[in-house]
C-alpha positions as CSV (number, residue, x, y, z in Angstrom):
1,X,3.5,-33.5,-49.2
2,X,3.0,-29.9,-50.1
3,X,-1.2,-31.1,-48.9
4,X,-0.4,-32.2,-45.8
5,X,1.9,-29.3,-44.9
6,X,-1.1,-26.8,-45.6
7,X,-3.4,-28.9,-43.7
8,X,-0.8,-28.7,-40.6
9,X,-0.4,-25.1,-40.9
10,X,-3.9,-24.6,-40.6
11,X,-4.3,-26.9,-38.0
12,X,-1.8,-24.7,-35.7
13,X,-3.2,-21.7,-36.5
14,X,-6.6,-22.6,-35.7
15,X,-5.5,-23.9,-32.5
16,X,-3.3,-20.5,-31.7
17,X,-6.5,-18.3,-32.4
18,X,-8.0,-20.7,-29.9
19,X,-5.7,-20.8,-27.0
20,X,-5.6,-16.8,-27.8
21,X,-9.2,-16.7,-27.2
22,X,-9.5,-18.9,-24.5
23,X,-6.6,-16.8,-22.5
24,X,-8.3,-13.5,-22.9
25,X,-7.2,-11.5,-19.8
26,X,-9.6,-9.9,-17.5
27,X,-10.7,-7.1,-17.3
28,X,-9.3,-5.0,-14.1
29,X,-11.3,-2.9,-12.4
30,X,-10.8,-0.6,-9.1
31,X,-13.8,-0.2,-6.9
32,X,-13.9,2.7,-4.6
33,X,-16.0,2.6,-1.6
34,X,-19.6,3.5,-1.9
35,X,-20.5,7.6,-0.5
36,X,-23.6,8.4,1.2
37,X,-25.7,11.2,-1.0
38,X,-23.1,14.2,1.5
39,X,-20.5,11.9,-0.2
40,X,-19.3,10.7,3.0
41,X,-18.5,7.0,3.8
42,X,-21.4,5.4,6.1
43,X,-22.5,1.8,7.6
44,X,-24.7,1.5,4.9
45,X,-22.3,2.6,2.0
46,X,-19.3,0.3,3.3
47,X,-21.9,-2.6,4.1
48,X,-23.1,-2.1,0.2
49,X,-19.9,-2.0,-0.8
50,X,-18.6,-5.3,0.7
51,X,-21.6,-6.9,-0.8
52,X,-21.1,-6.1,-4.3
53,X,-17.1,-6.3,-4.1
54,X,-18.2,-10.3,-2.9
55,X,-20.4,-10.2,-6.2
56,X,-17.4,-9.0,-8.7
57,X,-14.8,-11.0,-7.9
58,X,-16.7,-13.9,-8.3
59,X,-17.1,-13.5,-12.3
60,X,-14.2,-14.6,-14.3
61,X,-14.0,-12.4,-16.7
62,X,-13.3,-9.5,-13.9
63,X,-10.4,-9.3,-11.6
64,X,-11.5,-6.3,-8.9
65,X,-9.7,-4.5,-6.5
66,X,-10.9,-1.8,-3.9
67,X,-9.2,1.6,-4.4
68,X,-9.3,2.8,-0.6
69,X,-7.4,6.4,0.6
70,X,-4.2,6.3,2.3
71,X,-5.8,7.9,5.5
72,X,-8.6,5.5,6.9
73,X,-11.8,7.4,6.3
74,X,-10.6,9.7,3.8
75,X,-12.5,10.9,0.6
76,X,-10.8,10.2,-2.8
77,X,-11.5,13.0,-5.1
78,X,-12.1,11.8,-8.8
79,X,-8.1,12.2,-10.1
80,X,-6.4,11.0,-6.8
81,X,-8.6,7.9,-7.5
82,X,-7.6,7.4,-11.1
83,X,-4.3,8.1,-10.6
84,X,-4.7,4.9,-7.7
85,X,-7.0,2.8,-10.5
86,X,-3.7,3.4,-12.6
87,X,-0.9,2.0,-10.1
88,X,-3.4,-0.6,-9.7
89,X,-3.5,-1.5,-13.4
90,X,-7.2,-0.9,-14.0
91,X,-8.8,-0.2,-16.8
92,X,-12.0,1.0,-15.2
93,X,-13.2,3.0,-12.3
94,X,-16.3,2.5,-10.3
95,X,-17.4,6.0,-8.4
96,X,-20.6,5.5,-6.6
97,X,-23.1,6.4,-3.9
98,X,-26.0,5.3,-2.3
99,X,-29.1,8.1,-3.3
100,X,-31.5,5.5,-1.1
101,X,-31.4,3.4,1.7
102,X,-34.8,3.4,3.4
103,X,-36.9,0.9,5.8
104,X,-40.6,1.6,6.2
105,X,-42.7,-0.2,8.8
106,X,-46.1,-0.3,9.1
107,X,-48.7,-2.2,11.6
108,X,-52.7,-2.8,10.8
109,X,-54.8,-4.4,12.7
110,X,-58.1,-6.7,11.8
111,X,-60.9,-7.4,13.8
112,X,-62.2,-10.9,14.1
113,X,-66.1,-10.5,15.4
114,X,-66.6,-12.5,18.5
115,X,-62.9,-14.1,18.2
116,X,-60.7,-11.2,18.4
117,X,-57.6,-9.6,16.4
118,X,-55.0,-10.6,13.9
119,X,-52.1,-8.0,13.9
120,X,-49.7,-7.3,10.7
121,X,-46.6,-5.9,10.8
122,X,-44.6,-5.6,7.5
123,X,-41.2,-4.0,7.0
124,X,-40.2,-2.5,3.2
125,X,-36.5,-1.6,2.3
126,X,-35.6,-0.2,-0.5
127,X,-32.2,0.8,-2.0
128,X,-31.3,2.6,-4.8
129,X,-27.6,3.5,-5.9
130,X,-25.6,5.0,-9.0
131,X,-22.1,4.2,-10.2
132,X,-20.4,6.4,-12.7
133,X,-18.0,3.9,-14.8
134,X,-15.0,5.6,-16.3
135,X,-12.0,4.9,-18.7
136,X,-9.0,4.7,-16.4
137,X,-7.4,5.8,-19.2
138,X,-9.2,8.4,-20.3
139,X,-10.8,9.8,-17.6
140,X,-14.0,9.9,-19.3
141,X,-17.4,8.2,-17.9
142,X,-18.2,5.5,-20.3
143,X,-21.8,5.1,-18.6
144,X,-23.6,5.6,-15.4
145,X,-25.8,2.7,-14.0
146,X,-29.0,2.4,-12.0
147,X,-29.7,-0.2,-9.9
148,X,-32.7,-0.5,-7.3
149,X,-33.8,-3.6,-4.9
150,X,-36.3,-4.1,-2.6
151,X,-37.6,-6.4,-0.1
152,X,-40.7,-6.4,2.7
153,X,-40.9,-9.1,5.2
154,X,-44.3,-9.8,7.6
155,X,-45.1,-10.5,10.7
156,X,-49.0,-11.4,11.6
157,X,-50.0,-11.9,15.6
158,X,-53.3,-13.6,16.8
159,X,-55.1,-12.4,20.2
160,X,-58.4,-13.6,20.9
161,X,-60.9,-12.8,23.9
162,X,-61.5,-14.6,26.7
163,X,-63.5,-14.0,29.7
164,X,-60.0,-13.7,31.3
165,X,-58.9,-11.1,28.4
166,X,-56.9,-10.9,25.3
167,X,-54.9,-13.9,24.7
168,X,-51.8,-14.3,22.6
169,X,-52.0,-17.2,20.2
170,X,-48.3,-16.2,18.4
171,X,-47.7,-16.0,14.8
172,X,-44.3,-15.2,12.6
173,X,-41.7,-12.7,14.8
174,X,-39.5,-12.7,11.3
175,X,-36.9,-10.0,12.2
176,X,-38.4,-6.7,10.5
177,X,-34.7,-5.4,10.6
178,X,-33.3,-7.7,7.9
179,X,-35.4,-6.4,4.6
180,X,-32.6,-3.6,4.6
181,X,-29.7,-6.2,3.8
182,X,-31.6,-8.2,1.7
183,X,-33.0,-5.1,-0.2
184,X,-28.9,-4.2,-0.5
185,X,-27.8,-7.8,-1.6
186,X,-30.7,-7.6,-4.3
187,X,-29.4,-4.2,-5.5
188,X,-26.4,-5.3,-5.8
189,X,-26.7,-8.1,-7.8
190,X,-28.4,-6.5,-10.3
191,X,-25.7,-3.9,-10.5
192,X,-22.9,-6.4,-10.9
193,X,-24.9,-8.3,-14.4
194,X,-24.8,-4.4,-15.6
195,X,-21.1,-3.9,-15.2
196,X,-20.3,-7.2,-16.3
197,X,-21.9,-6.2,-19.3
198,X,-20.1,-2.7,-19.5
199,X,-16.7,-4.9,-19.1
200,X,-17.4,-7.0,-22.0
201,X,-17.8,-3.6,-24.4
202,X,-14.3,-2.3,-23.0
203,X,-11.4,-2.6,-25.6
């Protein structure tokens, strides 16, 4: 009798450690908007920001919140936005900026004897951002993260010569304007698997 009681007992206290492990809570995290390198708010920092606030709350293990100023616009100083990570019930703070957010397009041309031309076109973005993350509690950064992505698209045209002139045989017209958000959503997925992985070291 005194057998089977111990084997119950163990039984229920393996299963509590379980359920306790299984119903660990997430870790809550306030996310101010992304500042331009002035440390003003910008297209590009709200359009980064949106993109790796859809990243975050995607992972279980996070529950994030965006920590915006009262005034629409405004710029939240580092206490004013821990004392809002606080009301919010965070345990972490995100502060970061955008140092680089760059497109570069360049066109060559190559001569085809007797035929004519082939035109390229290429577009490279490139993005590069930094996010202090800090102890809501403590006030103190806990790390600072890198993150960089980039992306070139191309675009090739065909002309040939005719007694009549050039003519235009087509090729790809990929929009040259899109390597920017791709370059962003790349960036920002790299940044989320790093705070993810700052999160799991938080007590």
């Amino acid at each position: 009798m005194k057998m089977i009681s111990s084997v119950l007992i163990a039984v229920l206290l393996l299963a509590s450690g379980g359920n306790a492990q299984n119903s660990k809570q997430p870790v809550r995290v306030a996310l101010l908007p992304f500042v331009d390198l002035l440390g003003k708010p910008s297209p590009q920092s709200a359009a980064f920001t949106d993109l790796l606030l859809s990243r975050l709350i995607r992972e279980d293990g996070l529950l994030v919140k965006i920590a915006v100023p009262d005034k629409p616009g405004g710029i939240l100083d580092r206490e004013t936005a821990l004392n809002l990570g606080k009301k919010q019930g965070a345990s972490l703070l995100l502060i970061g900026r955008i140092d680089t957010a760059d497109t570069r397009q360049s066109n060559r041309g190559l001569p085809v004897p007797t035929l004519g031309r082939v035109n390229s076109q290429a577009a490279t973005a490139e993005v590069a951002v930094e996010v202090d993350v800090i102890s809501a509690f403590s006030g103190k950064t806990l790390e600072t993260l890198w993150s960089v992505g980039k992306k070139t698209i191309r675009s090739n045209q065909t002309w040939i010569n005719s007694r009549a002139g050039a003519i235009h045989l087509g090729g790809g017209n990929g929009s040259l304007a899109s390597p920017l958000r791709q370059a962003m959503s790349e960036c920002s997925d790299k940044l989320a698997r790093q705070i993810v992985k700052t999160s799991l070291r938080t007590p």
